[in-house]
Kinemage of the C-alpha trace (Angstrom):
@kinemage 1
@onewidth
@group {chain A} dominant
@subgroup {mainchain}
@vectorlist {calphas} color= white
{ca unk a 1} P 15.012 -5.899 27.589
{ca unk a 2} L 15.692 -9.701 26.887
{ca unk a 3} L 14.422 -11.757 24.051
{ca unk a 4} L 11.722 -12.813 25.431
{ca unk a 5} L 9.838 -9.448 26.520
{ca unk a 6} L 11.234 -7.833 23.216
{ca unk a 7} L 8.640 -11.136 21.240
{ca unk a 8} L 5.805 -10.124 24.058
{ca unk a 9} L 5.704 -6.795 23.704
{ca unk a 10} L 6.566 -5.916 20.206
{ca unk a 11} L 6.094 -9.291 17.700
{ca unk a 12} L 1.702 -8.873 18.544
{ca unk a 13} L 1.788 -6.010 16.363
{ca unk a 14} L 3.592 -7.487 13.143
{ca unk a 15} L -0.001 -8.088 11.260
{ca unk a 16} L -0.980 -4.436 11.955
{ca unk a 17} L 2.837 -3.101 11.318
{ca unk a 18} L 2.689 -5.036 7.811
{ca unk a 19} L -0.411 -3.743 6.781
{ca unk a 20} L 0.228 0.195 7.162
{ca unk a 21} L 3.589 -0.640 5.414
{ca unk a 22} L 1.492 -2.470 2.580
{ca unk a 23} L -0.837 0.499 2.107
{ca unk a 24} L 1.638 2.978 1.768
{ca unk a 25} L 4.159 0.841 -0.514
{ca unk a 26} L 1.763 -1.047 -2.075
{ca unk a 27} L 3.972 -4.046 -2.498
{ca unk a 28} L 3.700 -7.268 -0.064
{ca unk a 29} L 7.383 -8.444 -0.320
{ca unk a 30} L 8.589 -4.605 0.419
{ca unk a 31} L 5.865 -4.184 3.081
{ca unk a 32} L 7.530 -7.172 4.887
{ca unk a 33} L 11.058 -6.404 4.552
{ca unk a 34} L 10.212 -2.809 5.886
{ca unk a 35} L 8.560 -4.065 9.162
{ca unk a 36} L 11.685 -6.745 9.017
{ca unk a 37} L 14.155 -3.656 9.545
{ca unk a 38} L 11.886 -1.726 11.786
{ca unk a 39} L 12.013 -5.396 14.324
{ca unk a 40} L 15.624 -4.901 13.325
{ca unk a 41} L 15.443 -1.219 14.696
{ca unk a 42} L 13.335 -1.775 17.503
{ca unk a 43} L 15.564 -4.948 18.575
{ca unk a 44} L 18.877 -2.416 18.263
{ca unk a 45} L 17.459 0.246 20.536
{ca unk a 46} L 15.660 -2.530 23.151
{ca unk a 47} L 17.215 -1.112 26.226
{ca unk a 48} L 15.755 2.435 25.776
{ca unk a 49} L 12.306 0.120 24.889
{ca unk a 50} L 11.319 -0.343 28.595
{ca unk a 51} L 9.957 3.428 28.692
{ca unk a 52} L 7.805 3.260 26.254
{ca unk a 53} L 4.299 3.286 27.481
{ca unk a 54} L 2.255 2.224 23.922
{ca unk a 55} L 4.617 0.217 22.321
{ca unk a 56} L 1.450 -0.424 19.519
{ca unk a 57} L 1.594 3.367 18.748
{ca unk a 58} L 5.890 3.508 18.397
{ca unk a 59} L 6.466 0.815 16.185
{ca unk a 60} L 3.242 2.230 13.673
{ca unk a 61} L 4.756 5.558 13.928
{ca unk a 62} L 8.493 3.718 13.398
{ca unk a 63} L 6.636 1.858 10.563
{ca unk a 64} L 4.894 4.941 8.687
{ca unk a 65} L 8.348 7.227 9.684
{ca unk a 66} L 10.506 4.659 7.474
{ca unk a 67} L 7.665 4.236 4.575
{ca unk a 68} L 7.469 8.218 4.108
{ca unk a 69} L 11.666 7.970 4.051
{ca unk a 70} L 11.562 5.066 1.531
{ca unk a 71} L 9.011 6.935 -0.498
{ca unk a 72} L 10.650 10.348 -0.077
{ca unk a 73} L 13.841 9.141 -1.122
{ca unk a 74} L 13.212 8.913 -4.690
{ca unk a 75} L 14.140 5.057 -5.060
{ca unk a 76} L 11.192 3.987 -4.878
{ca unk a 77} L 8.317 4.316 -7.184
{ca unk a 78} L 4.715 3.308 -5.990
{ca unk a 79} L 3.001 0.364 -8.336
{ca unk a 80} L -0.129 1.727 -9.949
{ca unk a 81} L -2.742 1.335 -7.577
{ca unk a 82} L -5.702 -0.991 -8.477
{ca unk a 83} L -9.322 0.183 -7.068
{ca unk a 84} L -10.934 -2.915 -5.921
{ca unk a 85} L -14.973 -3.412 -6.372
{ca unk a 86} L -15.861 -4.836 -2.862
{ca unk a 87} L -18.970 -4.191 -2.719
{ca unk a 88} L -20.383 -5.582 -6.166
{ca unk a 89} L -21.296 -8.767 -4.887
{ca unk a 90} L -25.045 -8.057 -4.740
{ca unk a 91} L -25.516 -5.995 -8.104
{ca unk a 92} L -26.446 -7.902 -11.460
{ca unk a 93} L -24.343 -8.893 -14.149
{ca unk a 94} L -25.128 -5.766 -16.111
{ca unk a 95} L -24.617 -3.855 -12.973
{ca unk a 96} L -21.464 -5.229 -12.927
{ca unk a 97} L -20.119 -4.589 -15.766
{ca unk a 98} L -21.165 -1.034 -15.231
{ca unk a 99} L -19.184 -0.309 -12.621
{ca unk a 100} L -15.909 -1.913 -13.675
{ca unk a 101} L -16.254 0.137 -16.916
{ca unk a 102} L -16.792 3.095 -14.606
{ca unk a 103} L -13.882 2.687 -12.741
{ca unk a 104} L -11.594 1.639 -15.299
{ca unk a 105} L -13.165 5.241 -16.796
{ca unk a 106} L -11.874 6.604 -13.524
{ca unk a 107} L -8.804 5.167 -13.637
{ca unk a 108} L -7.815 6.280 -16.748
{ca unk a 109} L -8.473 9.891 -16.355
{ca unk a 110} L -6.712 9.762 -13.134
{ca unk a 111} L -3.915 8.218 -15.167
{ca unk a 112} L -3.789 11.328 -17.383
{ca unk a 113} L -3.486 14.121 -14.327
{ca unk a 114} L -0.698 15.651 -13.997
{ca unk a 115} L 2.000 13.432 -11.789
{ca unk a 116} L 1.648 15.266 -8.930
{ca unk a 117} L -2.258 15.388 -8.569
{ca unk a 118} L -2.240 11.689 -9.603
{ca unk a 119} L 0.580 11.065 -6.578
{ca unk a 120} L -1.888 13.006 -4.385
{ca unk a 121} L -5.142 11.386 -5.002
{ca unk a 122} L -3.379 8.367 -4.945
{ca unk a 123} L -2.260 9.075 -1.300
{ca unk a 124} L -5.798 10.674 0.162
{ca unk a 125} L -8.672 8.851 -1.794
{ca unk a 126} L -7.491 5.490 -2.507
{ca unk a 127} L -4.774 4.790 0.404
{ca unk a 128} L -6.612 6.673 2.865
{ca unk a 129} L -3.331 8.801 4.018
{ca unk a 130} L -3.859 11.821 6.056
{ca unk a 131} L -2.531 15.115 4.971
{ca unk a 132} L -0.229 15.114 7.315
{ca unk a 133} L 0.861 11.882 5.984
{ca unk a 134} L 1.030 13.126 2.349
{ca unk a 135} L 2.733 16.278 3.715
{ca unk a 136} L 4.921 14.294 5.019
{ca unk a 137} L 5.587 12.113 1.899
{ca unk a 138} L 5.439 14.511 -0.540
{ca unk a 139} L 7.300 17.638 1.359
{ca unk a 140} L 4.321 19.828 0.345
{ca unk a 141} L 2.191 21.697 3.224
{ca unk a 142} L -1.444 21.133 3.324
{ca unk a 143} L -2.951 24.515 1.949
{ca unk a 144} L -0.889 22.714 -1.306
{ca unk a 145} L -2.350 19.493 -0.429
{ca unk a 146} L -5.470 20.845 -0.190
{ca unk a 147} L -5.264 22.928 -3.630
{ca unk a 148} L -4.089 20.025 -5.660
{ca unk a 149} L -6.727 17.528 -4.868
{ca unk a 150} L -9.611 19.516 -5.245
{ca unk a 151} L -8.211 20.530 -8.671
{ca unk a 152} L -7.485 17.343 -9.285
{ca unk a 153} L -11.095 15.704 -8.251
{ca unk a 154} L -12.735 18.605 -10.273
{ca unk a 155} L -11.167 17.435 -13.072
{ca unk a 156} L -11.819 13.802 -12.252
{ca unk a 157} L -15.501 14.728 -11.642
{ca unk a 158} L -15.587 16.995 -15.226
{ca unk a 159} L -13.931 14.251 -17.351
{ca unk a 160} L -15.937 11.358 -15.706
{ca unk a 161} L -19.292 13.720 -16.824
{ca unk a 162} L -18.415 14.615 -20.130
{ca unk a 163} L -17.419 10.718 -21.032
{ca unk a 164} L -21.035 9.850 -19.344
{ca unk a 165} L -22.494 12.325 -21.592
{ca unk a 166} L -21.252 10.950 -24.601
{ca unk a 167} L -22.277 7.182 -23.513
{ca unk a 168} L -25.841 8.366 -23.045
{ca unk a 169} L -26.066 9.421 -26.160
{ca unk a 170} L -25.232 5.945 -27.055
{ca unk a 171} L -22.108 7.218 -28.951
Protein backbone atom coordinates (compact mmCIF):
# COMPACT_ATOMS: atom_id res chain seq x y z
CA UNK A 1 0.00 0.00 0.00
CA UNK A 2 1.60 3.44 -1.02
CA UNK A 3 1.18 6.73 0.67
CA UNK A 4 -1.36 7.77 -1.00
CA UNK A 5 -4.07 4.87 -0.51
CA UNK A 6 -2.69 4.47 3.15
CA UNK A 7 -4.21 8.84 3.54
CA UNK A 8 -7.52 7.51 1.47
CA UNK A 9 -8.33 4.77 3.23
CA UNK A 10 -7.27 5.23 6.75
CA UNK A 11 -6.66 9.34 7.56
CA UNK A 12 -11.10 9.75 7.03
CA UNK A 13 -11.41 8.13 10.23
CA UNK A 14 -8.94 10.30 12.48
CA UNK A 15 -12.05 12.52 13.96
CA UNK A 16 -13.90 9.29 14.92
CA UNK A 17 -10.44 7.41 16.03
CA UNK A 18 -9.72 10.60 18.36
CA UNK A 19 -12.89 10.69 19.88
CA UNK A 20 -13.20 6.93 21.23
CA UNK A 21 -9.56 7.52 22.40
CA UNK A 22 -10.83 10.83 24.19
CA UNK A 23 -13.69 9.03 25.93
CA UNK A 24 -11.82 6.37 27.28
CA UNK A 25 -8.62 8.54 28.38
CA UNK A 26 -10.33 11.45 29.00
CA UNK A 27 -7.46 13.68 28.07
CA UNK A 28 -7.29 15.55 24.48
CA UNK A 29 -3.44 15.75 24.16
CA UNK A 30 -3.23 11.78 25.14
CA UNK A 31 -6.27 11.00 22.95
CA UNK A 32 -4.21 12.44 20.01
CA UNK A 33 -0.93 11.00 20.61
CA UNK A 34 -2.72 7.53 20.97
CA UNK A 35 -4.43 7.69 17.49
CA UNK A 36 -0.79 9.29 16.42
CA UNK A 37 0.84 5.74 17.25
CA UNK A 38 -2.06 3.71 16.09
CA UNK A 39 -1.41 5.83 12.22
CA UNK A 40 2.09 4.89 13.29
CA UNK A 41 0.91 1.15 13.64
CA UNK A 42 -1.34 1.01 10.90
CA UNK A 43 1.41 2.77 8.53
CA UNK A 44 4.08 -0.16 9.87
CA UNK A 45 1.83 -3.07 8.99
CA UNK A 46 0.40 -1.27 5.45
CA UNK A 47 1.21 -4.18 3.27
CA UNK A 48 -0.94 -6.72 5.22
CA UNK A 49 -3.65 -3.45 5.06
CA UNK A 50 -4.94 -4.33 1.53
CA UNK A 51 -7.12 -7.31 3.09
CA UNK A 52 -8.87 -5.60 5.24
CA UNK A 53 -12.42 -5.24 4.19
CA UNK A 54 -13.72 -2.31 6.96
CA UNK A 55 -10.79 -0.50 7.51
CA UNK A 56 -13.37 2.03 9.80
CA UNK A 57 -14.00 -1.00 12.13
CA UNK A 58 -9.83 -2.07 12.46
CA UNK A 59 -8.40 1.05 13.28
CA UNK A 60 -11.54 1.68 16.20
CA UNK A 61 -10.85 -1.72 17.39
CA UNK A 62 -6.76 -0.85 17.03
CA UNK A 63 -7.80 2.43 18.80
CA UNK A 64 -9.95 0.96 21.85
CA UNK A 65 -7.25 -2.34 21.89
CA UNK A 66 -4.31 0.27 22.75
CA UNK A 67 -6.62 2.57 25.22
CA UNK A 68 -7.65 -0.67 27.36
CA UNK A 69 -3.53 -1.50 27.26
CA UNK A 70 -2.67 2.11 28.28
CA UNK A 71 -5.31 1.97 30.94
CA UNK A 72 -4.55 -1.60 32.02
CA UNK A 73 -1.06 -0.93 32.40
CA UNK A 74 -1.19 0.91 35.53
CA UNK A 75 0.62 4.19 34.19
CA UNK A 76 -2.01 5.80 33.60
CA UNK A 77 -4.58 7.21 35.85
CA UNK A 78 -7.98 8.51 34.38
CA UNK A 79 -8.69 12.50 35.25
CA UNK A 80 -11.83 12.77 37.33
CA UNK A 81 -14.56 12.80 35.05
CA UNK A 82 -16.78 15.96 34.89
CA UNK A 83 -20.72 15.28 34.17
CA UNK A 84 -21.72 17.92 31.82
CA UNK A 85 -25.45 19.57 32.06
CA UNK A 86 -26.41 19.59 28.29
CA UNK A 87 -29.58 19.76 28.47
CA UNK A 88 -30.22 22.77 31.00
CA UNK A 89 -30.54 25.25 28.48
CA UNK A 90 -34.34 25.53 28.70
CA UNK A 91 -34.85 25.24 32.63
CA UNK A 92 -34.92 28.54 34.84
CA UNK A 93 -32.34 29.98 36.81
CA UNK A 94 -33.57 28.26 39.94
CA UNK A 95 -33.88 25.16 37.93
CA UNK A 96 -30.53 25.54 37.26
CA UNK A 97 -29.03 25.81 40.08
CA UNK A 98 -30.91 22.75 41.15
CA UNK A 99 -29.47 20.53 39.08
CA UNK A 100 -25.82 21.53 39.30
CA UNK A 101 -26.22 21.17 43.11
CA UNK A 102 -27.69 17.77 42.31
CA UNK A 103 -25.01 16.61 40.42
CA UNK A 104 -22.25 18.00 42.25
CA UNK A 105 -24.40 15.88 45.17
CA UNK A 106 -23.86 13.00 42.79
CA UNK A 107 -20.55 13.52 42.24
CA UNK A 108 -19.47 13.58 45.51
CA UNK A 109 -20.97 10.43 46.73
CA UNK A 110 -19.63 8.76 43.74
CA UNK A 111 -16.33 10.24 44.88
CA UNK A 112 -16.64 8.41 48.22
CA UNK A 113 -17.35 4.62 46.66
CA UNK A 114 -15.04 2.44 46.99
CA UNK A 115 -12.19 2.77 44.01
CA UNK A 116 -13.29 0.07 42.23
CA UNK A 117 -17.14 0.82 42.00
CA UNK A 118 -16.16 4.47 41.34
CA UNK A 119 -13.66 3.04 38.31
CA UNK A 120 -16.75 1.07 37.20
CA UNK A 121 -19.45 3.57 37.09
CA UNK A 122 -17.08 5.73 35.72
CA UNK A 123 -16.59 3.32 32.72
CA UNK A 124 -20.55 2.22 32.14
CA UNK A 125 -22.68 5.36 33.15
CA UNK A 126 -20.70 8.28 32.32
CA UNK A 127 -18.26 6.99 29.37
CA UNK A 128 -20.76 4.80 27.98
CA UNK A 129 -18.21 1.62 27.82
CA UNK A 130 -19.65 -1.72 27.29
CA UNK A 131 -18.97 -4.49 29.68
CA UNK A 132 -17.03 -6.05 27.53
CA UNK A 133 -15.09 -2.95 27.33
CA UNK A 134 -14.77 -2.58 31.14
CA UNK A 135 -14.00 -6.33 31.25
CA UNK A 136 -11.59 -5.70 29.19
CA UNK A 137 -10.08 -2.67 31.06
CA UNK A 138 -10.47 -3.71 34.29
CA UNK A 139 -9.61 -7.71 33.91
CA UNK A 140 -12.86 -8.44 35.80
CA UNK A 141 -15.68 -10.72 34.04
CA UNK A 142 -19.08 -9.34 33.75
CA UNK A 143 -21.14 -11.34 36.46
CA UNK A 144 -18.35 -8.94 38.60
CA UNK A 145 -19.14 -6.12 36.43
CA UNK A 146 -22.49 -6.60 36.84
CA UNK A 147 -22.34 -7.05 40.84
CA UNK A 148 -20.31 -3.97 41.40
CA UNK A 149 -22.39 -1.45 39.64
CA UNK A 150 -25.58 -2.29 40.87
CA UNK A 151 -24.04 -2.11 44.38
CA UNK A 152 -22.55 0.74 43.55
CA UNK A 153 -25.79 2.67 41.96
CA UNK A 154 -27.79 1.39 45.05
CA UNK A 155 -25.67 3.17 47.05
CA UNK A 156 -25.58 6.17 44.75
CA UNK A 157 -29.42 6.05 44.65
CA UNK A 158 -29.59 5.58 48.86
CA UNK A 159 -27.11 8.43 49.57
CA UNK A 160 -28.59 10.79 46.86
CA UNK A 161 -32.24 10.05 48.93
CA UNK A 162 -31.19 10.41 52.29
CA UNK A 163 -29.24 13.94 51.41
CA UNK A 164 -32.74 14.92 49.55
CA UNK A 165 -34.44 14.06 52.66
CA UNK A 166 -32.57 16.19 54.77
CA UNK A 167 -32.84 19.30 52.17
CA UNK A 168 -36.61 18.98 52.31
CA UNK A 169 -36.69 19.41 55.57
CA UNK A 170 -34.99 22.60 54.87
CA UNK A 171 -32.03 21.48 57.09
Amino acid sequence: MDAESFKNEFLPYHRKLYSVAYRLLENAADAEDLVQEAYLKLWDKREGLMVISNPEAFSVTLVKNMCFDLLRSGKYVLSRQTVELTAVQDISQTDNLEVRDEVRQVKDIIAHLPEQQQRIVNLRDVKGCSYEEIEQVTGLNSTNIRVLLSRARKRIREEFNKWNNYESRGN
